[in-house]
C-alpha positions, -999 to 999 in steps of 0.1 A, spaced: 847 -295 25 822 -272 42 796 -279 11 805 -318 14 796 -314 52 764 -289 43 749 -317 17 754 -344 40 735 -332 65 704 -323 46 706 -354 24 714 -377 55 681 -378 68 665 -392 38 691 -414 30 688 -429 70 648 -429 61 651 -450 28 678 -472 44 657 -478 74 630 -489 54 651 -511 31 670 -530 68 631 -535 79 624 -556 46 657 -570 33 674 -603 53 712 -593 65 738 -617 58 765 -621 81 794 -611 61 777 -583 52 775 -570 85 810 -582 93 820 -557 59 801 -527 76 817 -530 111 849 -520 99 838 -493 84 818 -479 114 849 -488 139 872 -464 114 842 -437 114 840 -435 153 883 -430 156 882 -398 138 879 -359 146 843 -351 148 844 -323 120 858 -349 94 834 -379 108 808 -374 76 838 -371 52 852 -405 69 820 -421 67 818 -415 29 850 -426 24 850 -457 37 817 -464 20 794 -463 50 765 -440 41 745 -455 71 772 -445 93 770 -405 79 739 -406 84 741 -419 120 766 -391 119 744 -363 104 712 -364 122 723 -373 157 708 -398 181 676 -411 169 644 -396 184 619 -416 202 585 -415 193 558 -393 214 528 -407 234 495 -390 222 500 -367 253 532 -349 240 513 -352 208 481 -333 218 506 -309 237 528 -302 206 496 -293 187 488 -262 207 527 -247 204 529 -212 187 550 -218 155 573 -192 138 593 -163 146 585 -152 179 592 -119 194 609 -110 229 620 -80 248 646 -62 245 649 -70 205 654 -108 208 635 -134 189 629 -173 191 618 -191 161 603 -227 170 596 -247 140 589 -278 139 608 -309 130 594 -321 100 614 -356 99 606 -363 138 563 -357 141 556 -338 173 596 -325 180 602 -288 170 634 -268 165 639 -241 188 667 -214 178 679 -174 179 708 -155 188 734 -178 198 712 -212 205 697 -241 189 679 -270 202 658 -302 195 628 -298 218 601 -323 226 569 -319 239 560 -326 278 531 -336 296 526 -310 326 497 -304 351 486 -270 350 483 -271 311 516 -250 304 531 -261 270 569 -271 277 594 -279 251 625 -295 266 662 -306 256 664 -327 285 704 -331 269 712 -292 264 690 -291 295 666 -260 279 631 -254 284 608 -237 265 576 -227 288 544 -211 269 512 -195 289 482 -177 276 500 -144 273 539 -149 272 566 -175 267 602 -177 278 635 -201 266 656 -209 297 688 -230 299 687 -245 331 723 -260 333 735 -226 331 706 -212 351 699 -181 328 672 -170 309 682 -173 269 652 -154 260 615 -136 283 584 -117 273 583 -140 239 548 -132 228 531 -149 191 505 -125 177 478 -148 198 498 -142 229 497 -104 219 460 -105 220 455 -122 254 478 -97 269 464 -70 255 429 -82 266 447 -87 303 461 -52 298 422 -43 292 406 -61 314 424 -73 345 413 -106 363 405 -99 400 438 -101 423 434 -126 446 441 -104 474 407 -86 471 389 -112 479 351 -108 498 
């Protein structure tokens, strides 16, 4: 069952893709839409680890999809775009022995996955005003913030820090060059 579930999910996505593309081109007819209904009505009333077997069952490969890859994900402005170009990529270091690895999404352009120890989220990229990069899964309410030297994963519905002091090797480099060479405090000012 757990292979079944496993192979669903990584061929979902392409089979949504394909299917997509096919619905764009190809004219519906009504009673073919009137055979799929019952099919997605008997997908939605069962438990939601044997919704992807149901699916399959009844013949509803759209609806496993559905199922699989989760609510759709909309597409990014070229702000969020230009902003997801700058994010550090890969497994990411942070104190006390933790790590983040942000990858991105590779079926949803400019989206990244954000996981470690005990987390996983779909993160999009947000427009901010002082030039932070911020990730956010505005439903598992997490936000990933990254500056010039650090970065940090918080979970704001619980109000905790997941993970702090998350540096890249670039991020390494500017703090070392802080460490080096310390901007003027603001306090010391002629």
């Amino acid at each position: 069952m757990k292979t079944l579930i496993a192979t669903l999910m990584i061929a979902a996505p392409l089979v949504a893709i394909s299917h997509s593309a096919v619905a764009e081109t190809a004219p519906k007819s009504k009673a073919a839409a009137a055979k799929k209904a019952p099919a997605a009505k008997k997908a939605t009333t069962t438990s939601k680890k044997g919704k992807a077997a149901a699916a399959v069952a009844a013949g509803g490969a759209g609806a496993a999809a559905a199922v699989a890859a989760g609510p759709a994900s909309a597409a990014l402005g070229t702000e969020e775009l230009a902003v997801a170009e700058r994010v550090h990529k890969g497994r990411i270091a942070c104190e006390l022995g933790a790590y983040v690895n942000v990858n991105a999404d590779t079926a949803n352009p400019g989206y990244f996955i954000v996981d470690g120890r005990g987390f996983k989220y779909h993160m999009s990229p947000v427009k901010t005003s002082t030039g932070t990069v911020r990730l956010e899964d505005k439903a598992a309410g997490a936000v990933w913030l990254q500056i010039a030297n650090k970065s940090m994963l918080m979970n704001q519905k619980a109000g905790q820090r997941l993970a702090d002091e998350c540096m890249s090797p670039e991020q390494q480099q500017v703090a070392e060059a802080i460490r080096k060479n310390p901007p003027p405090s603001l306090l010391d000012s002629k």
